[in-house]
Backbone bond lengths (Angstrom), bond angles and torsions (degrees), N, CA, C in turn:
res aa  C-N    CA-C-N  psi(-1)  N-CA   C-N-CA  omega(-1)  CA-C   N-CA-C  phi
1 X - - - 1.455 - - 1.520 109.03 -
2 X 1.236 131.35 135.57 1.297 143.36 -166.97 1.577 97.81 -82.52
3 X 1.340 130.07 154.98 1.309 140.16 -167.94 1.961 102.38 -113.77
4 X 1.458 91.49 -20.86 1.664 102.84 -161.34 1.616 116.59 -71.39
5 X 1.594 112.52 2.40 0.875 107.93 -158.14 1.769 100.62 -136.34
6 X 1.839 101.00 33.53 1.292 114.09 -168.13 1.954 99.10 -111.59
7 X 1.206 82.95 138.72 1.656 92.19 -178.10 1.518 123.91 -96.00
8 X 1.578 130.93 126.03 1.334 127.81 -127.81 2.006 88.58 -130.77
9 X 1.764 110.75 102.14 1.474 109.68 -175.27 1.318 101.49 -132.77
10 X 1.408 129.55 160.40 0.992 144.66 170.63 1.763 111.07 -72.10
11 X 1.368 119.73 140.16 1.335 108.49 -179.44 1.713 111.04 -79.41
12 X 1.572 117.67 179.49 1.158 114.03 150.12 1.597 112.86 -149.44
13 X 1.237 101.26 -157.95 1.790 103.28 -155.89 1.587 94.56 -68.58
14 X 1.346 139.10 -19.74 1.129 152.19 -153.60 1.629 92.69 -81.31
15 X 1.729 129.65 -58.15 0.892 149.90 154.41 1.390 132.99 -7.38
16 X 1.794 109.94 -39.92 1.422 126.49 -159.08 1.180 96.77 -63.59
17 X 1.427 127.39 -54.50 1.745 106.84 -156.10 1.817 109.84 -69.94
18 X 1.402 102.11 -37.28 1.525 94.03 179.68 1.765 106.19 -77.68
19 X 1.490 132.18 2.36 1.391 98.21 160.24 1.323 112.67 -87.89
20 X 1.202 116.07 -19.16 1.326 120.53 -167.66 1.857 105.79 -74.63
21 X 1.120 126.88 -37.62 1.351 118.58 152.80 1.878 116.09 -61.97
22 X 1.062 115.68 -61.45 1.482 106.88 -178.75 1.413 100.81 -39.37
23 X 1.436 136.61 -71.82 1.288 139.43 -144.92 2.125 97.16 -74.38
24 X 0.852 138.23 -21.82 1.318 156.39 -178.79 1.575 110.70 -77.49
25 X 1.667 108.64 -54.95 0.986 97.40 149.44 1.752 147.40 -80.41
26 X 1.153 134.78 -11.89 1.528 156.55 127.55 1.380 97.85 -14.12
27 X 1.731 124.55 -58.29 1.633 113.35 -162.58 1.370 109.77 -114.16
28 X 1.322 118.73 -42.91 1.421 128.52 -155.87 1.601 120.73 -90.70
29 X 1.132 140.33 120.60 1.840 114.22 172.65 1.419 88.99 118.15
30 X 1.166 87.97 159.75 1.841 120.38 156.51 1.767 102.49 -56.68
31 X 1.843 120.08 -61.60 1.037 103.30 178.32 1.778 121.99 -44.46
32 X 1.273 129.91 -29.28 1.334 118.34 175.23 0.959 127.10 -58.84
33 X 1.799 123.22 -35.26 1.610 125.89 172.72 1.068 101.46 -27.70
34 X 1.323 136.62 -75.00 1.427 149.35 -163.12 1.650 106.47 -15.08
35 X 1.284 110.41 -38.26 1.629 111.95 -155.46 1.785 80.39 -118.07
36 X 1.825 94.36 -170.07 1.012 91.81 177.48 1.889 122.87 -137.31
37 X 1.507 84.64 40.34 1.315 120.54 -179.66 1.710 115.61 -93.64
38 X 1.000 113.43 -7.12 1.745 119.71 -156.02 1.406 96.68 -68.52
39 X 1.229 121.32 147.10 1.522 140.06 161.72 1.760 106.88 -107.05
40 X 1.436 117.99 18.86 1.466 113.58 -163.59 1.843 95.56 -75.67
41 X 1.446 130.08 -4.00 1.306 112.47 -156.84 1.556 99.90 -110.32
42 X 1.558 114.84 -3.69 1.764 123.14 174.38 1.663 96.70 -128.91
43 X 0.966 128.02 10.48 1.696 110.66 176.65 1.690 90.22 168.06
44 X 2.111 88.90 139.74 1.136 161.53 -139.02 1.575 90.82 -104.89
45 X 1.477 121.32 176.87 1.427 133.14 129.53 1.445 102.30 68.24
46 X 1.352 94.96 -172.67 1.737 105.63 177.44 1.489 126.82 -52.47
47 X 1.151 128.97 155.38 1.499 128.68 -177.10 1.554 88.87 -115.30
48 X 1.493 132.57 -47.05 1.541 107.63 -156.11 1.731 68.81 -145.35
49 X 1.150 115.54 179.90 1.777 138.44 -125.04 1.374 101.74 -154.44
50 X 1.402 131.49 81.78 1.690 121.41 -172.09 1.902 109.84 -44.32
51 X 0.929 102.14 -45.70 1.491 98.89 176.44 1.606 117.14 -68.72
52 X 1.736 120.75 -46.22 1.686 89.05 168.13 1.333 123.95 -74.91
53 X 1.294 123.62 9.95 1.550 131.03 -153.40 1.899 73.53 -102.68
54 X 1.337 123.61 -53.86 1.198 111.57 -175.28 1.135 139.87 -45.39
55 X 1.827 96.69 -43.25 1.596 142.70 169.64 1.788 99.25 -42.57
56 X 1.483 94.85 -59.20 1.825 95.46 176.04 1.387 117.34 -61.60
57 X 1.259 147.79 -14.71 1.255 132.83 -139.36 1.860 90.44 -121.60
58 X 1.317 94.27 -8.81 1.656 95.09 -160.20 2.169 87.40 -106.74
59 X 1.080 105.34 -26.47 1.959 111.96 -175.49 2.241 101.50 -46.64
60 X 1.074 96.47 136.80 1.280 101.91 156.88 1.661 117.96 -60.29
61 X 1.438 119.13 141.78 1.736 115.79 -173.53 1.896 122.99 36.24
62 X 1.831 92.15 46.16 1.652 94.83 -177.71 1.391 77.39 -146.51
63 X 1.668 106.01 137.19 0.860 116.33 -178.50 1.303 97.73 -157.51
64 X 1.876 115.46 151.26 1.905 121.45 -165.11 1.933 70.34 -130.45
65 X 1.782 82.47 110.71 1.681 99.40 161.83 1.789 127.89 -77.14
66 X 0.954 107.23 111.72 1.984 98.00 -169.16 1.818 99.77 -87.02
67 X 0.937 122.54 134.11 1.346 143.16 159.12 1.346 126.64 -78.08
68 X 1.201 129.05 119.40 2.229 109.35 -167.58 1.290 96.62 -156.76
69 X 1.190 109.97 163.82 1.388 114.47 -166.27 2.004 86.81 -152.62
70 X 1.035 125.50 127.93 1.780 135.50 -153.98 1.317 102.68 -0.93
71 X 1.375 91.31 64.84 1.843 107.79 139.59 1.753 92.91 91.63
72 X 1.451 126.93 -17.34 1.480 112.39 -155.23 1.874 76.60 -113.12
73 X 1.830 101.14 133.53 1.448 116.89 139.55 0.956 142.52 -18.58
74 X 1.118 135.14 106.49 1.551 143.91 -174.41 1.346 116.70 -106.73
75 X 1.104 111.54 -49.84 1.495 132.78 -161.34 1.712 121.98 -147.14
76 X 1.131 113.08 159.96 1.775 115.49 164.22 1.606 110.24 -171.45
77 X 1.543 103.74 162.15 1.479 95.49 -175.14 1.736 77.28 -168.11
78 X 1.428 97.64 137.17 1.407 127.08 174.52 1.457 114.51 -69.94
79 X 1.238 140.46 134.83 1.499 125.29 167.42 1.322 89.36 -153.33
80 X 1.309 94.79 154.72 1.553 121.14 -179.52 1.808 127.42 -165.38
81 X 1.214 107.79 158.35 1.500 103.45 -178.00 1.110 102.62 -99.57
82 X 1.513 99.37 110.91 1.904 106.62 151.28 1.149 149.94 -107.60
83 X 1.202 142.14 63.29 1.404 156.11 -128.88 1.665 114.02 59.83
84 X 1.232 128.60 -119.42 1.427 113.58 -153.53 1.855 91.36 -91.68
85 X 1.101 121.27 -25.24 1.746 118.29 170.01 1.436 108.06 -102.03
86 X 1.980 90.42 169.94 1.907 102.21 175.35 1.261 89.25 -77.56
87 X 1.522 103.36 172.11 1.608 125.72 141.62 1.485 133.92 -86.40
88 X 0.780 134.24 111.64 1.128 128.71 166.27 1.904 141.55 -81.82
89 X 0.977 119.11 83.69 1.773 103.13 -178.94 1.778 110.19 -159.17
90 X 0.767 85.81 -164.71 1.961 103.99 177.85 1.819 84.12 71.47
91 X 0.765 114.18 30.09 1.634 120.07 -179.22 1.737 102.36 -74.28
92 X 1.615 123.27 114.34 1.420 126.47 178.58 1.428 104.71 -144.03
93 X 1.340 134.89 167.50 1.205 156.07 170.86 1.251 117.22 -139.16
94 X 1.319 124.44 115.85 1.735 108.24 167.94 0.749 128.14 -46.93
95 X 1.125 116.26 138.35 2.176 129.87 -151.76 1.336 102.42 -75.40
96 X 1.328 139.59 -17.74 1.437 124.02 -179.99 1.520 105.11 -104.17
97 X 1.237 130.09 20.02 1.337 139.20 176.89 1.710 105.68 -113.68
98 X 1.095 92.64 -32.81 2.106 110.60 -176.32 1.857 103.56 -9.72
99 X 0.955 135.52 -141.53 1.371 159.90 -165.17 2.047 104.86 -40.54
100 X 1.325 113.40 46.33 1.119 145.80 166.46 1.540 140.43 -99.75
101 X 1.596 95.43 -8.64 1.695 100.90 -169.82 1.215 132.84 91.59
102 X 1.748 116.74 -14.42 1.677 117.43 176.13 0.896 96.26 -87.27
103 X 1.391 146.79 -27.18 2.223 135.72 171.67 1.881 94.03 -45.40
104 X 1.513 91.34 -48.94 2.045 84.30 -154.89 1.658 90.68 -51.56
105 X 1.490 110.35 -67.24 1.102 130.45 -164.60 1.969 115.18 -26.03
106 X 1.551 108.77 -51.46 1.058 133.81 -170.94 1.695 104.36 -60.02
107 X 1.638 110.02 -56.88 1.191 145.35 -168.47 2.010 87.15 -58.43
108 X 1.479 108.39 -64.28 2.002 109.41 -168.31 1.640 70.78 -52.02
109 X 1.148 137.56 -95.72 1.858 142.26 -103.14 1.584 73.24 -73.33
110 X 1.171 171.54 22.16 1.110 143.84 -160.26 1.618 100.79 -141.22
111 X 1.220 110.39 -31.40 1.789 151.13 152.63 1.332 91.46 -19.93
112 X 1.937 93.19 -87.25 0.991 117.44 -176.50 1.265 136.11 -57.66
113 X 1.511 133.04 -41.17 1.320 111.16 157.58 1.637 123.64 -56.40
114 X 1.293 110.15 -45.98 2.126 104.65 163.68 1.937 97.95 -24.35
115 X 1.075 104.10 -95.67 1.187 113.79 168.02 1.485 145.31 24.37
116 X 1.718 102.11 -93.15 1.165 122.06 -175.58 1.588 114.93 -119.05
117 X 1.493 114.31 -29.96 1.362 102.80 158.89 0.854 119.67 -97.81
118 X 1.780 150.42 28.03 1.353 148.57 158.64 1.536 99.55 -137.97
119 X 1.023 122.97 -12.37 1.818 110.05 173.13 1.228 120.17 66.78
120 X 1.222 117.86 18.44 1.729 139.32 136.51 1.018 105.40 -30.90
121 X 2.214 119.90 128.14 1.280 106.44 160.06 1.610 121.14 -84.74
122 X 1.483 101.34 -18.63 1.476 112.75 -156.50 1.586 102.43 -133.04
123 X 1.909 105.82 150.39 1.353 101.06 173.94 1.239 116.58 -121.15
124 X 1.514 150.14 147.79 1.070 160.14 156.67 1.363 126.74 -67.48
125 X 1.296 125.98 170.25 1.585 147.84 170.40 1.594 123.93 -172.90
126 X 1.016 113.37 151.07 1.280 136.91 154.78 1.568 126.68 -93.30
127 X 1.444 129.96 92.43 1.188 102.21 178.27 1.735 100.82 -127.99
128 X 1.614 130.76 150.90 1.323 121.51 161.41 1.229 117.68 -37.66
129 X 1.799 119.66 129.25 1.290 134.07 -173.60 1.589 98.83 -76.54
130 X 1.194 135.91 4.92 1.679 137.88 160.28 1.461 110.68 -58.68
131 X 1.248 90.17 -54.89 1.852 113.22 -170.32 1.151 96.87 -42.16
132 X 1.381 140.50 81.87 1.555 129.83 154.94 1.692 123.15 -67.79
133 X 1.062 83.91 -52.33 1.583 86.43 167.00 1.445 118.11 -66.40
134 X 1.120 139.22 -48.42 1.397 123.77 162.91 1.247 120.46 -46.62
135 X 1.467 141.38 -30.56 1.205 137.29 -144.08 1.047 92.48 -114.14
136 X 1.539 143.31 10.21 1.568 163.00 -165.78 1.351 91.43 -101.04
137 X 1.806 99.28 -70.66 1.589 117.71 -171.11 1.038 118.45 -37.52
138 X 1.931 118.27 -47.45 1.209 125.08 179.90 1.546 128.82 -74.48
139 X 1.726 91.38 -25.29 1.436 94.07 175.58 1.768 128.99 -80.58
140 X 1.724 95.22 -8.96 1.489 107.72 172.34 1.371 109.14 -75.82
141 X 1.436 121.56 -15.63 1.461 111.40 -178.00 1.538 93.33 -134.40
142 X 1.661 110.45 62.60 1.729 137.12 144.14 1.395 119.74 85.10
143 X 1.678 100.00 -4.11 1.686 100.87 178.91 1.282 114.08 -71.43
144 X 1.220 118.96 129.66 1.740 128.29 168.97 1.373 111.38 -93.02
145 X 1.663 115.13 157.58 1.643 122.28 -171.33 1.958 81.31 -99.47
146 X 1.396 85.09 123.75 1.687 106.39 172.36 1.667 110.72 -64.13
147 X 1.413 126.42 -43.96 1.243 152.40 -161.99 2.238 101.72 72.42
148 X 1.124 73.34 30.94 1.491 69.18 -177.28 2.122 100.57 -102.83
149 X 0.812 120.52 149.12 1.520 144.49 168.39 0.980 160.76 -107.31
150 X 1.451 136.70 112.69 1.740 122.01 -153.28 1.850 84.52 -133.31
151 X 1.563 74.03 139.51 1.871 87.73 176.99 1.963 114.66 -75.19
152 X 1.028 136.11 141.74 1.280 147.58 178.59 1.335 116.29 -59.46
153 X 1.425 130.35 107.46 1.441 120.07 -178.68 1.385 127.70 -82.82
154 X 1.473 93.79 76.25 1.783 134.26 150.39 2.043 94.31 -27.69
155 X 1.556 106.68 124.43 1.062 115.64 171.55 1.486 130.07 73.69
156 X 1.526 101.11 20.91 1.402 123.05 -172.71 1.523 98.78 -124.69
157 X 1.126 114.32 77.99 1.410 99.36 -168.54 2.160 119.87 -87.03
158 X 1.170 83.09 41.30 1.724 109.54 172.47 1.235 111.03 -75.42
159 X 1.436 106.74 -50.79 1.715 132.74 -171.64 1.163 104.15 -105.63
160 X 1.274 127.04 32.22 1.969 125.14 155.59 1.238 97.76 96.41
161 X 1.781 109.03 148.12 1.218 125.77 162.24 1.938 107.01 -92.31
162 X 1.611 87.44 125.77 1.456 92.23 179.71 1.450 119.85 -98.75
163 X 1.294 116.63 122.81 1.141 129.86 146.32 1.682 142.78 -26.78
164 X 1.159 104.63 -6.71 1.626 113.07 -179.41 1.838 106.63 -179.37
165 X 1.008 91.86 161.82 2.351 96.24 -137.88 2.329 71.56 -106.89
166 X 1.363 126.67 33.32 1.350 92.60 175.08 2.052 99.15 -142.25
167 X 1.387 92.31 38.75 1.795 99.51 175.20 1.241 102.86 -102.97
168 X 1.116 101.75 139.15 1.919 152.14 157.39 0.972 125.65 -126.84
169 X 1.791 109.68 150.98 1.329 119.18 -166.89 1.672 86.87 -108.14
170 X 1.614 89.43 133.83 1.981 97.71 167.67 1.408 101.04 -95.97
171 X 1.327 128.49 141.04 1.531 126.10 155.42 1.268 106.78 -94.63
172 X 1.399 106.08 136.33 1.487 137.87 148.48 1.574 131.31 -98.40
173 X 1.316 97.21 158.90 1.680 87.35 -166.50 2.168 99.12 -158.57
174 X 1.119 92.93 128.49 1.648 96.72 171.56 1.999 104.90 -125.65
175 X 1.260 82.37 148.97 1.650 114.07 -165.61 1.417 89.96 -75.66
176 X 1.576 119.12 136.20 1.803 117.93 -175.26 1.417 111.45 -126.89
């Protein structure tokens, strides 16, 4: 499937319930098997939080990028400026589309606003240090493991009920 013919918008508050299913489905459920993104085998529950997802949409230089292809959702990924780099995350694809080219695609336009409309040199992430295979994915397109570490917010059950008491988020970061 061609990527070239995917349409690149900013979300809005109108948006929330269908990201909050797209991105839910990407990690959470049986529907996630499908792809090969799922977190269904270490965490439970919600993946993203209608209210901080809201919280984002309303932040100065934060913006949830929508991806579409005739008019219907494909994709989205959060980015934002946080001190001297973007952010990068809430990054999903519908799981039966997965390993197709709209992740890369999503991942450049998201690059690119860090980039060129905020003048960011560098971008960031958070992803579970489990994720081997993701953190492959990212590192094939230039992300390096920082060795740096953020503890998992255990008892927040906004961000999923976890399944096992030994997750962390690794940050990564590529030079832009």
């Amino acid at each position: 499937m061609s990527t070239g013919d995917l349409h690149f918008r900013d979300a809005g508050e109108d948006d929330i319930p269908a990201l909050v299913t797209l991105v839910t489905s990407a990690y959470r459920g049986d529907a996630s098997r499908a792809g090969w993104t799922t977190e269904a085998d270490f965490l439970d529950g919600n993946r993203i939080d209608p209210e901080v997802l809201r919280a984002d949409l309303r932040k100065p230089r934060s913006r949830v990028l929508v991806a579409e292809r005739d008019g219907r959702m494909l994709a989205c990924a959060h980015v934002a400026a946080e001190g001297d780099a973007g952010y990068f995350g809430m990054f999903s694809v519908q799981p039966g589309l997965q390993g197709q080219g709209i992740g890369h695609a999503v991942l450049a336009e998201a690059e690119r606003v860090a980039r060129e409309d905020w003048g960011l040199p560098a971008m960031r992430m958070t992803v579970i240090d489990l994720r081997d295979e993701l953190i492959a994915w990212y590192a094939r397109r230039g992300y390096r493991r920082t060795g740096e570490f953020k503890p998992f917010p255990y008892g927040d059950d906004r961000f999923g009920l976890p399944k096992r008491d030994d997750l962390r988020f690794e940050v990564l970061e590529k030079a832009l």
